[in-house]
N, C-alpha and C positions, 0 to 999 in steps of 0.2 A: 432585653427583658426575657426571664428564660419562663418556658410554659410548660406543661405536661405534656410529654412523648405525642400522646393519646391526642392530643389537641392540634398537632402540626398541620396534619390535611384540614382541618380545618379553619387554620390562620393561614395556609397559604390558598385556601379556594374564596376564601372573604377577600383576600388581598387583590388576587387577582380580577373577582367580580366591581372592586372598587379600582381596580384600573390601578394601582401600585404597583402591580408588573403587568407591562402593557402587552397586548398581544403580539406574538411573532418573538417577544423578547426571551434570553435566555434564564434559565434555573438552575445558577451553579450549588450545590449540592452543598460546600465548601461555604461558599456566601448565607445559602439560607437558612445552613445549622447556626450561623453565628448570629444573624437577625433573631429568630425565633426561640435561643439560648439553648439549643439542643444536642445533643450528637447526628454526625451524618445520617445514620442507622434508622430513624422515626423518617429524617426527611427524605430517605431514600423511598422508603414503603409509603410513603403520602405521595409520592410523585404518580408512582405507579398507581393506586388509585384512583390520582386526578387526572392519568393518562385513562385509566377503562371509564372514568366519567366522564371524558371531552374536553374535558381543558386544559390539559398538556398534550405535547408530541412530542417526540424522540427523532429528529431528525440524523444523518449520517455526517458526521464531522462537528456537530455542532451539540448534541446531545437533547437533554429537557427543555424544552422550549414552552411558551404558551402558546396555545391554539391560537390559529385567526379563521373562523366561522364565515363562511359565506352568508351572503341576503337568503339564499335559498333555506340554508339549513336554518338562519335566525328564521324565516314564514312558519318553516315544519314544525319548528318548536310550539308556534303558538296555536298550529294546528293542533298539535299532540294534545296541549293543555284545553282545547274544546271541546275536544272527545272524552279527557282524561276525568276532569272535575265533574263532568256531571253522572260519571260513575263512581265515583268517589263517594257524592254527597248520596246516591242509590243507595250504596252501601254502608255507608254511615246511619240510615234512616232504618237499617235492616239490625245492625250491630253497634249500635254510640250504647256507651254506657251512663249510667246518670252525672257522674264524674266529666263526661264528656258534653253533655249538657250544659251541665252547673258552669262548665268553662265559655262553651260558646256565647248561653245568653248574659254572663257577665261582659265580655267583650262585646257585644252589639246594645248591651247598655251603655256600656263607654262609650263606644263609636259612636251612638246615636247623639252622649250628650257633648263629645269633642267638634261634631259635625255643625251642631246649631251655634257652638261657641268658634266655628272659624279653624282650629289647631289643624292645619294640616301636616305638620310634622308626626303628632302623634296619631293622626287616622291612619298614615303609612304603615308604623307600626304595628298597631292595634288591626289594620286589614292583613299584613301578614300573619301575625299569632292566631288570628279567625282561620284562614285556609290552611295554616298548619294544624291546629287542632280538629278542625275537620278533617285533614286527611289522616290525623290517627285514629277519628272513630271509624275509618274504614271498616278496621279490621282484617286488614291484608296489609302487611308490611312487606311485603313486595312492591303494593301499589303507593303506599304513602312513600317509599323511598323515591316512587318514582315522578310523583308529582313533586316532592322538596328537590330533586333532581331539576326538573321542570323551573322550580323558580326560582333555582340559583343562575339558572343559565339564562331566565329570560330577565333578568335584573344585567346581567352581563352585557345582552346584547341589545337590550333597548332601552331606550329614555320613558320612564311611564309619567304621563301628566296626569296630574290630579283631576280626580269626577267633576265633572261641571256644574255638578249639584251632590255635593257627600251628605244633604239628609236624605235625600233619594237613592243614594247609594245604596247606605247603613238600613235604610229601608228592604234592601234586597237581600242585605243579610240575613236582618230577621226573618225574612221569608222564608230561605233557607233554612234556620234553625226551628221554626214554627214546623216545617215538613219532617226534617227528620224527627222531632219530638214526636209528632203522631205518628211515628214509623211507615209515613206516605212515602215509597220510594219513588215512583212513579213522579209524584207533583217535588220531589228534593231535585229530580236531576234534569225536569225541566225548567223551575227556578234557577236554577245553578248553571242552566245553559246558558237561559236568555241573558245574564248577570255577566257570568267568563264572557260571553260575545262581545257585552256594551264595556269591557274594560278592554279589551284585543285592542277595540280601534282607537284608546288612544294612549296605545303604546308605539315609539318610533323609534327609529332603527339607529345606533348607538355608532357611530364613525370608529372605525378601527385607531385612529390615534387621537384627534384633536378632541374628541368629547370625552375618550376616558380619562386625559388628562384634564381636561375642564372640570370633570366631574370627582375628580379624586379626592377620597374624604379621608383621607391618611396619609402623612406624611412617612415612606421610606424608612427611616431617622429617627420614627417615634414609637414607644409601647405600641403593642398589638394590640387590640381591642378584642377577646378571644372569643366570646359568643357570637353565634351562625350570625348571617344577614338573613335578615327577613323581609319578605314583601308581601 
């Protein structure tokens, strides 16, 4: 199925976060223009990109490869992200625009009434599209790259189980959205701390072969699904 040039790195970083190329495995250049309907040319420069973002290597004989992440670096990551969000949502609380609002407290309306109704396929969702729009009312696109950076890899490398209670969740959201609306930076990125902590623990660490193949939600063989993965 052929995509736009511009879309490659991003149908081969979804691919590989869904465990379609497993880690350690190769990226023939050759193979993946014809999967993804491309010339080599886009999927050369997606490589390299997904090489400066962590999820390929270029080994000596064997060429593009995918990463295999250590336990350590999978911890750091989700270190990174309990420092990272509740600067984020600081700054969001300093610079969201009402656009940015209008967006968030539509999604913690949803979330709130997906949560009472059970859906937890669409809470996943709808909790990613919340942290990605809060990390563009940052206002630092430096920093919002680096948190969507953040949860592509931590979808890659752990299993996240669902809140044990998603109306107490979505409850944490609004808190969130309630601080940055009064431009409280202060109470956004302590809500945002306590919140990022009570999801850390239960997310669990993702086996280099048999869970991301357990987990694989695209078959090789089929259309590419070409919008990001979100969590």
């Amino acid at each position: 199925m052929r995509i736009p040039a511009h879309s490659v790195c991003t149908a081969i970083r979804d691919d590989i976060v869904a465990g379609v190329h497993e880690r350690g495995s190769r990226l023939t250049e050759e193979l993946l223009a014809r999967r993804y309907g491309v010339s080599r040319v886009p999927v050369r420069e997606a490589l390299r990109t997904l090489e400066a973002e962590g999820f390929v290597v270029t080994r000596r004989h064997a060429g593009a490869c995918v990463a295999e992440p250590t336990e350590q670096e999978a911890a750091d990551l989700l270190e990174m992200r309990l420092l990272l969000e509740p600067l984020g949502a600081s700054r969001a609380a300093q610079r969201r625009t009402e656009a940015h609002l209008k967006v968030l407290r539509g999604l913690v309306r949803l979330g709130q009434e997906r949560a009472r109704q059970g859906n937890s396929e669409d809470l996943r969702s709808l909790g990613g599209w919340f942290h990605e729009t809060l990390a563009q009312a940052c206002g630092s696109p430096a920093l919002t790259a680096t948190l969507t950076q953040l949860r592509h890899k931590i979808a890659w490398m752990f299993v996240v189980e669902g809140p044990a209670d998603p109306v107490e969740y979505w409850a944490e959201h609004g808190a969130i959205v309630d601080a940055v609306a009064r431009g409280d930076a202060d109470r956004a990125r302590a809500v945002t701390a306590q919140h990022t902590e009570r999801a850390s623990a239960a997310h669990r660490p993702r086996s280099a072969t048999g869970a991301a193949r357990a987990d694989r939600v695209r078959n090789p063989q089929h259309p590419v699904n070409i919008p990001s993965l979100r969590h």
